[in-house]
N, C-alpha and C positions, 0 to 999 in steps of 0.2 A: 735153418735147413728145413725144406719145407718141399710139400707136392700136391700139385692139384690135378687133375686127371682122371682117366678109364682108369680100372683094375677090374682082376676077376676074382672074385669071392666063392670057394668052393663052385667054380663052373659058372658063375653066373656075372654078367657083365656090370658092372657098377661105378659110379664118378666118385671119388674120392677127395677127399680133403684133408692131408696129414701134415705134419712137425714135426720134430721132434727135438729130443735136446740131452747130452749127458747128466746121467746125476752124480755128483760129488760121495753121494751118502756108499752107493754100492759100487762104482766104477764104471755104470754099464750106459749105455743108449739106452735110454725111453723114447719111444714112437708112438703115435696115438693120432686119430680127428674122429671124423664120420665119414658115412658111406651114406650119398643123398638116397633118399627114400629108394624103396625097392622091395615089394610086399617079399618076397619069396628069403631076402636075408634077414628081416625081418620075422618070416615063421621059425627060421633055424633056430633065432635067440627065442624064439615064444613056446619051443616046442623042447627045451633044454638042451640045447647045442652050443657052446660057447668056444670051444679050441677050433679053430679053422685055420686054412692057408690061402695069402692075399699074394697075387700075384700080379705083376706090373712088369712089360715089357718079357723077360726072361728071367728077371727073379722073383723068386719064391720064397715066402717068409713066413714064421706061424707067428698067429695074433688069438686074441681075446675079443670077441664078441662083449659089451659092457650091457648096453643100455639101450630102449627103443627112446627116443626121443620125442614130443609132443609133435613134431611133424611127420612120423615115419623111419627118418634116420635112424642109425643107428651108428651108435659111438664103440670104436674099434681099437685097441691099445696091444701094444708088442716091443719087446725088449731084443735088443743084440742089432745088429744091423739093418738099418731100413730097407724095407719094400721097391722103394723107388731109386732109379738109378744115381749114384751119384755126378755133381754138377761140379766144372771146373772150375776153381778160384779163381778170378780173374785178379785178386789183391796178389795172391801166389806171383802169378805170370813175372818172367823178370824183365825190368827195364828196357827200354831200346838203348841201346847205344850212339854216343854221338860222333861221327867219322867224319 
């Protein structure tokens, strides 16, 4: 499960790159990537701001500011249901029938 795309970071327009995956250990969604460079979410995390809310499409989600990364980026992690909308299974889908 995964998303690549725009988002908005506290107002501000940014491409993102996220995953995510259950953990066994506590029950919950972990979600996390980067946010490609963007000086201004980058002062948030430089200026000691770390809880923010990433929005994508119409949902809204709170995440954790982590880390500037050697390019700019920054590394962005959040627990409970993804940011990004969810994708239809297409393994789900049922069979065609034969008539």
């Amino acid at each position: 499960m995964s998303y690549h795309g725009p988002a908005g970071v506290e107002g501000t327009s940014v491409r993102v790159h996220l995953s995510g995956r259950w953990e066994p250990v506590d029950g919950r969604f972990h979600w996390g990537g980067r946010i490609e460079p963007e000086p201004r979410v980058a002062h948030l995390l430089r200026s000691g701001r770390r809880d923010v809310e990433v929005r994508i499409a119409d949902r809204v989600r709170a995440a954790r500011l982590a880390e500037v990364d050697p390019w700019g980026g920054v590394r962005i992690t959040g627990v409970g249901d993804p940011p990004w909308p969810p994708v239809a299974d297409s393994t789900s889908a049922p069979e065609p029938t034969e008539g």
